[in-house]
TORKOL-4160 file (C-alpha; in steps of 0.2 Angstrom, whole numbers, padded with zeros to 4 digits, m for minus):
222
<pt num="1" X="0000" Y="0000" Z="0000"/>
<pt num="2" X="0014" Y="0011" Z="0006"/>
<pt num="3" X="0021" Y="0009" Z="m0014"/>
<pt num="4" X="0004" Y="0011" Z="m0023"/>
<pt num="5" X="0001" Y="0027" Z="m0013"/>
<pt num="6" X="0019" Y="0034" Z="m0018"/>
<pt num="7" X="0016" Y="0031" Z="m0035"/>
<pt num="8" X="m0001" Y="0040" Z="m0034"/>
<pt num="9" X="0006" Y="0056" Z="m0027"/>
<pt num="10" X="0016" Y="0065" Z="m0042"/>
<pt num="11" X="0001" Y="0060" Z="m0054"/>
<pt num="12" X="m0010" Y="0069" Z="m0042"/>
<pt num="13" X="0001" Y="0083" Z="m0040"/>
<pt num="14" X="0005" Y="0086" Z="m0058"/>
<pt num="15" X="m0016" Y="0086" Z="m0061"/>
<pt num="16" X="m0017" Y="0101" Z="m0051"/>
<pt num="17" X="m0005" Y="0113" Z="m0062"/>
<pt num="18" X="m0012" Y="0123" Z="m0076"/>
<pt num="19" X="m0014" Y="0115" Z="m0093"/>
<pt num="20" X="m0007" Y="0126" Z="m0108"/>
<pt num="21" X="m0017" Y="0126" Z="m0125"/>
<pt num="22" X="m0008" Y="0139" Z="m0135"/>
<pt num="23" X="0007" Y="0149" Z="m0133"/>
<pt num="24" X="0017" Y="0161" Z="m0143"/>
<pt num="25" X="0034" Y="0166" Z="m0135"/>
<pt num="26" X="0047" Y="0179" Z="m0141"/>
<pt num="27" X="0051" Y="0184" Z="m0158"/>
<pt num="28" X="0047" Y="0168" Z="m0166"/>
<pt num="29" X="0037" Y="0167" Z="m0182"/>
<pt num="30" X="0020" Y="0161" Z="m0174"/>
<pt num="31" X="0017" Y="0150" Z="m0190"/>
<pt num="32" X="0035" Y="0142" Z="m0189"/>
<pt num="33" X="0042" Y="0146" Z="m0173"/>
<pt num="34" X="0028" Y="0141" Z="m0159"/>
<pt num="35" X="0026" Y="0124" Z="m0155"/>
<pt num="36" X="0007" Y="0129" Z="m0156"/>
<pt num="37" X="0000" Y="0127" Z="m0174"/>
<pt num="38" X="m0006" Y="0145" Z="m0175"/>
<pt num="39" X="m0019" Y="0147" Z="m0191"/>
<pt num="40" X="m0013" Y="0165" Z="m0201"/>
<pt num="41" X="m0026" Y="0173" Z="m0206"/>
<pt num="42" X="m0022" Y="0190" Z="m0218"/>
<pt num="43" X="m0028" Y="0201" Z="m0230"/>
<pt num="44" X="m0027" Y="0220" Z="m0236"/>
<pt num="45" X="m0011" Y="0228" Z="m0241"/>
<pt num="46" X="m0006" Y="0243" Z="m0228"/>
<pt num="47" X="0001" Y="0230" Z="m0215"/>
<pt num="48" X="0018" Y="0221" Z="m0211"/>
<pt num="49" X="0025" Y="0209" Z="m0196"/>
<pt num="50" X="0043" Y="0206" Z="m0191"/>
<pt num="51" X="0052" Y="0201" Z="m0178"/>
<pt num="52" X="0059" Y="0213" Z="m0165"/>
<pt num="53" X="0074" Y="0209" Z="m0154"/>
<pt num="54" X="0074" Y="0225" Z="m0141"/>
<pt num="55" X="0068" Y="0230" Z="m0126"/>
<pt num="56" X="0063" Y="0213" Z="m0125"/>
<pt num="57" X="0062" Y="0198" Z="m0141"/>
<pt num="58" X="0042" Y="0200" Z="m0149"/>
<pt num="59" X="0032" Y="0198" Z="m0163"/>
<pt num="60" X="0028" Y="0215" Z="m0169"/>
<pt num="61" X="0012" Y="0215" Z="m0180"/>
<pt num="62" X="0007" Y="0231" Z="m0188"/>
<pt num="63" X="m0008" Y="0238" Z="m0196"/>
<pt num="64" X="m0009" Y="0254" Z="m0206"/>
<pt num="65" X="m0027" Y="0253" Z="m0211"/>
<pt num="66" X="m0039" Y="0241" Z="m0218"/>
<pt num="67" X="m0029" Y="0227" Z="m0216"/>
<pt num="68" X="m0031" Y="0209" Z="m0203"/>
<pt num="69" X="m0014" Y="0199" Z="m0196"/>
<pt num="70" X="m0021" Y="0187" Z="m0184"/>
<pt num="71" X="m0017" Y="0170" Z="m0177"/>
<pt num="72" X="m0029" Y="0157" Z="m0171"/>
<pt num="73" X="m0029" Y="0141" Z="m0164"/>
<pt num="74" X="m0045" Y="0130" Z="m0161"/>
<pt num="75" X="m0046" Y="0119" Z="m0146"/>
<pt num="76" X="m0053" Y="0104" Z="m0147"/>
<pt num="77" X="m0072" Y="0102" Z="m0140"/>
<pt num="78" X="m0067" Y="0091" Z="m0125"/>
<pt num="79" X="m0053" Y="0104" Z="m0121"/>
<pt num="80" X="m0064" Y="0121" Z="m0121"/>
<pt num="81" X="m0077" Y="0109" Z="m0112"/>
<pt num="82" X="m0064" Y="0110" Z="m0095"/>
<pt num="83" X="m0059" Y="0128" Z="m0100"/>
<pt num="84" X="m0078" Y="0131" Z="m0096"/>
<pt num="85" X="m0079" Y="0119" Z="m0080"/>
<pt num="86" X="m0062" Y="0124" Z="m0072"/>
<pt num="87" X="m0059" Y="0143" Z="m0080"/>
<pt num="88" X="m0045" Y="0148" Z="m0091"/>
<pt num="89" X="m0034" Y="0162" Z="m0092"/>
<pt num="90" X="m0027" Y="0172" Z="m0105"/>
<pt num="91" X="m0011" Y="0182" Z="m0104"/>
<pt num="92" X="m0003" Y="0194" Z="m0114"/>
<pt num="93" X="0015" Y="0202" Z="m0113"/>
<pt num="94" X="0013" Y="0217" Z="m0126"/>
<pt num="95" X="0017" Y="0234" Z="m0131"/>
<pt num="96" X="0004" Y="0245" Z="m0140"/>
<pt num="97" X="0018" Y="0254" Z="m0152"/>
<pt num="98" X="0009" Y="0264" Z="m0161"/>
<pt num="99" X="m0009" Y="0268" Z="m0154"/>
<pt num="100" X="m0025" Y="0270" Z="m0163"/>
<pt num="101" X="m0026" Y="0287" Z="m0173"/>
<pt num="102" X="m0044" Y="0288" Z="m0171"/>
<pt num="103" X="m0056" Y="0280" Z="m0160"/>
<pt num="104" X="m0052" Y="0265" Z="m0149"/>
<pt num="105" X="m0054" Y="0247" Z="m0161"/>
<pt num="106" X="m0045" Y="0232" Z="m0161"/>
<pt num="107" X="m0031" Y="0233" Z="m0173"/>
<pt num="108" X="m0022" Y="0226" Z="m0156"/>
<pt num="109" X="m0030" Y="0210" Z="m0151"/>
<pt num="110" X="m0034" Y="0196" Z="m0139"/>
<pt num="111" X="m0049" Y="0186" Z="m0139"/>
<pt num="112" X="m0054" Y="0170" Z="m0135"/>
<pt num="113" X="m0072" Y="0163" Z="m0144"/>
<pt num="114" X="m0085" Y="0149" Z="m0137"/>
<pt num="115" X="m0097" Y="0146" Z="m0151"/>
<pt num="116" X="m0106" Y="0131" Z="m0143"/>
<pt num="117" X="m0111" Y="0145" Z="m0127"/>
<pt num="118" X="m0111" Y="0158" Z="m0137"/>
<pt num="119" X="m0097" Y="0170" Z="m0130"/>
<pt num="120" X="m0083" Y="0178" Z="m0135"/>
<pt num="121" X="m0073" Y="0188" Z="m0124"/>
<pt num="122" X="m0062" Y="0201" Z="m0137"/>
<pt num="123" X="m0050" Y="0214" Z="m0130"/>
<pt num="124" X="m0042" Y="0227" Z="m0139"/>
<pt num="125" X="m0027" Y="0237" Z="m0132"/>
<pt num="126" X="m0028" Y="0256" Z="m0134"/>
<pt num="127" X="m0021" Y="0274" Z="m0125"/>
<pt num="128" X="m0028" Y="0286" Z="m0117"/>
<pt num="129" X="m0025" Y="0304" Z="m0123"/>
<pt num="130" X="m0009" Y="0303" Z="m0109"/>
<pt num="131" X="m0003" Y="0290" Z="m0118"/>
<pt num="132" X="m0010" Y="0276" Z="m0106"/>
<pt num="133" X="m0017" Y="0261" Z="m0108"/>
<pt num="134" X="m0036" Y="0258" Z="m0111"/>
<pt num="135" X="m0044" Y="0242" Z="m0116"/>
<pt num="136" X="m0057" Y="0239" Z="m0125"/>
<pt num="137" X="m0071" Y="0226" Z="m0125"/>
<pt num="138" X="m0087" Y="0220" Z="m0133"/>
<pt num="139" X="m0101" Y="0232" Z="m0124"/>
<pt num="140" X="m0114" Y="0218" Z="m0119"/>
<pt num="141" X="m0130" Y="0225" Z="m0109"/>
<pt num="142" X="m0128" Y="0243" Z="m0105"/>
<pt num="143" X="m0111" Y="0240" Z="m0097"/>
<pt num="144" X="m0096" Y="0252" Z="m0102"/>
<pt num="145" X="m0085" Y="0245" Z="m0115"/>
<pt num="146" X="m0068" Y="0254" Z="m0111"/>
<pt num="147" X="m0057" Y="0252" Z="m0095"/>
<pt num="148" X="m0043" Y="0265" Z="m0092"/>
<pt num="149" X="m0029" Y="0258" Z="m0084"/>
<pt num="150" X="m0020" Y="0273" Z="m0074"/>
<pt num="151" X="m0002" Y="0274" Z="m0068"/>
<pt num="152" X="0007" Y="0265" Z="m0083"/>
<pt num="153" X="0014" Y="0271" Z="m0099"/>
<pt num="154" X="0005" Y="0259" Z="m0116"/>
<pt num="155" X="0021" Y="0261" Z="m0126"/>
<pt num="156" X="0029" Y="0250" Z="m0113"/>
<pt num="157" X="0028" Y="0229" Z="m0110"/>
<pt num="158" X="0016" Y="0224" Z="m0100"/>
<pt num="159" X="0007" Y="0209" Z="m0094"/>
<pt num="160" X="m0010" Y="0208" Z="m0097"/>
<pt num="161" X="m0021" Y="0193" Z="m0091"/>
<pt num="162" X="m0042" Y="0191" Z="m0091"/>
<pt num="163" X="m0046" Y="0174" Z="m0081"/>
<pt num="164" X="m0062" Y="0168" Z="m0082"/>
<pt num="165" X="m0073" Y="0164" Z="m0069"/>
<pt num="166" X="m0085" Y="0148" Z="m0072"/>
<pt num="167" X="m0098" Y="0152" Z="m0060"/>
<pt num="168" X="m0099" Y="0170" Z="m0064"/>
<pt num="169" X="m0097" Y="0168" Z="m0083"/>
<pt num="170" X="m0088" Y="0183" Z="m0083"/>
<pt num="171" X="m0067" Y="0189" Z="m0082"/>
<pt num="172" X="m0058" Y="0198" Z="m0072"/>
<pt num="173" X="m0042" Y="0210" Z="m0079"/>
<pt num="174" X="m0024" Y="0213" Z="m0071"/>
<pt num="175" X="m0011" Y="0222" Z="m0076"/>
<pt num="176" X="0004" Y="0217" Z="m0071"/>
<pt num="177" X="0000" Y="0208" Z="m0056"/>
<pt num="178" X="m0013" Y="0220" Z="m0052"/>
<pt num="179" X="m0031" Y="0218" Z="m0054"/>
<pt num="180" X="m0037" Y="0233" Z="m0064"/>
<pt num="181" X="m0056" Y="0226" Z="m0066"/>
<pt num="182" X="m0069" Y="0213" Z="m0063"/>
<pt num="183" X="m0086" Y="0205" Z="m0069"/>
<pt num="184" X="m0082" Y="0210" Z="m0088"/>
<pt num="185" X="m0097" Y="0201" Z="m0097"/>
<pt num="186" X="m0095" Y="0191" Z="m0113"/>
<pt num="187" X="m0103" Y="0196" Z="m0132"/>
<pt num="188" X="m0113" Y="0187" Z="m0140"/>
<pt num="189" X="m0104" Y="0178" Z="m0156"/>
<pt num="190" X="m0107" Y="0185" Z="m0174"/>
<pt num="191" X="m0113" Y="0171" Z="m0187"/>
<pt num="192" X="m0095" Y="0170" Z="m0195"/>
<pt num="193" X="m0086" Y="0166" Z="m0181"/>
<pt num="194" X="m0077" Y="0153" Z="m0172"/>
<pt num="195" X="m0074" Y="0144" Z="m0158"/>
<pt num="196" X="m0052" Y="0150" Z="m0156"/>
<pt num="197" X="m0040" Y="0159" Z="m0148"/>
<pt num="198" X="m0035" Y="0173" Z="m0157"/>
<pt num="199" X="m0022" Y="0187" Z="m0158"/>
<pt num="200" X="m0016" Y="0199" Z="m0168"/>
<pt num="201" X="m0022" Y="0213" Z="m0180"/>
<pt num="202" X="m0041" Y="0210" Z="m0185"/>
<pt num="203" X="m0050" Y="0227" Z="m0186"/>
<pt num="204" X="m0050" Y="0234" Z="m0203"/>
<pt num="205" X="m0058" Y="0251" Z="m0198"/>
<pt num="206" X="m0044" Y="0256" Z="m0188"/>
<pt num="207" X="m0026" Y="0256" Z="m0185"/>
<pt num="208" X="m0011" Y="0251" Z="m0173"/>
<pt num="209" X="0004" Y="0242" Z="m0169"/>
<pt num="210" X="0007" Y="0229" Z="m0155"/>
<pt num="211" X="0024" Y="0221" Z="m0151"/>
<pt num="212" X="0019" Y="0204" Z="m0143"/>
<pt num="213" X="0031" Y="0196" Z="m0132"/>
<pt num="214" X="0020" Y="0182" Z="m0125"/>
<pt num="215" X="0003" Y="0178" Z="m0130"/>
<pt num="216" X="m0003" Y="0159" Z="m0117"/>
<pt num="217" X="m0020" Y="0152" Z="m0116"/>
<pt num="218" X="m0023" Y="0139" Z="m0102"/>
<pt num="219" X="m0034" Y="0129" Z="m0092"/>
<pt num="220" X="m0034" Y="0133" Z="m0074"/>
<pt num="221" X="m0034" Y="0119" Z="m0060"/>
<pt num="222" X="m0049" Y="0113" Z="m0051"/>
């Protein structure tokens, strides 16, 4: 007994630790770089991405008007089944470049999309007129679609992560290790989308440039 219940122990400790689905790390082309099989997804001509090496390695991803850059990945149905039973988080480590010259859009993205309940949860990263960062979400029942995140300059590298809460049905934001904002609903999905994870470029109304040093989706612990 003594050897079945040591042999027991690591498999239990090991199913408490967060399950990874998707990461982009670094400066590494997402499509030939990342372990993750991202899907690229482009089209209009005023865009480019490259790799960057400095202040810290990323994945820069510009656009400059009517253009999409974004990578996807699809989890399996089982997998966004326990992402919804156990509650996920999303993490970010990016730099808005080059803010929006217009209104706040999502030329800067994250999102995650559940098609089979209906959700998407879609952030964009934007400034302030003091050059700080604002996000930007779906606006779902009268709530207020923008969050200002005081204190921080947006043309610097920071960690941004939304985790979701399974009970709530909603996400909370932090910034750095700082929650910044709580009980941010979901949108209801539009007919063309997906169920994914997604990043990048993908509002062709707008513009912006985002440096993207670290982009992870995973599956929380029970």
């Amino acid at each position: 007994m003594r050897i079945l219940a040591f042999l027991l122990l690591p498999a239990l400790l090991s199913a408490a630790e967060p399950s990874v689905l998707a990461e982009h790390t670094g400066n590494n082309d997402p499509v030939t770089g990342d372990a993750t099989l991202w899907e690229r997804t482009a089209s209009g001509s005023a865009s480019y991405e490259e790799p960057v090496d400095s202040p810290l390695p990323a994945w820069r991803i510009a656009d400059l008007g009517n253009a999409v850059i974004h990578y996807s990945y699809a989890p399996s149905v089982k997998q966004m089944d326990q992402a919804e039973e156990s509650g996920w988080k999303l993490s970010v480590k990016c730099c808005l470049e080059e803010p929006s010259a217009g209104e706040p859009n999502f030329s800067v993205l994250v999102g995650y999309v559940d098609v089979a309940r209906n959700r998407r949860f879609l952030f964009g990263l934007n400034a302030t007129a003091s050059g700080e960062p604002l996000i930007l979400f779906d606006k779902r029942k009268g709530v207020d679609g923008q969050i200002e995140i005081p204190g921080l300059k947006v043309k610097e590298f920071h960690l941004y992560e939304w985790e979701y809460d399974p009970v709530a049905h909603s996400v909370t934001l932090s910034v750095d290790g700082e929650q910044r904002a709580s009980d941010i609903p979901a949108s209801a999905i539009s007919k063309a989308d997906t169920s994914r994870i997604t990043w990048g470029a993908g509002d062709t109304h707008g513009t912006g440039v985002g440096a993207y040093n670290l982009v992870r989706f995973e599956i929380l612990s029970n």
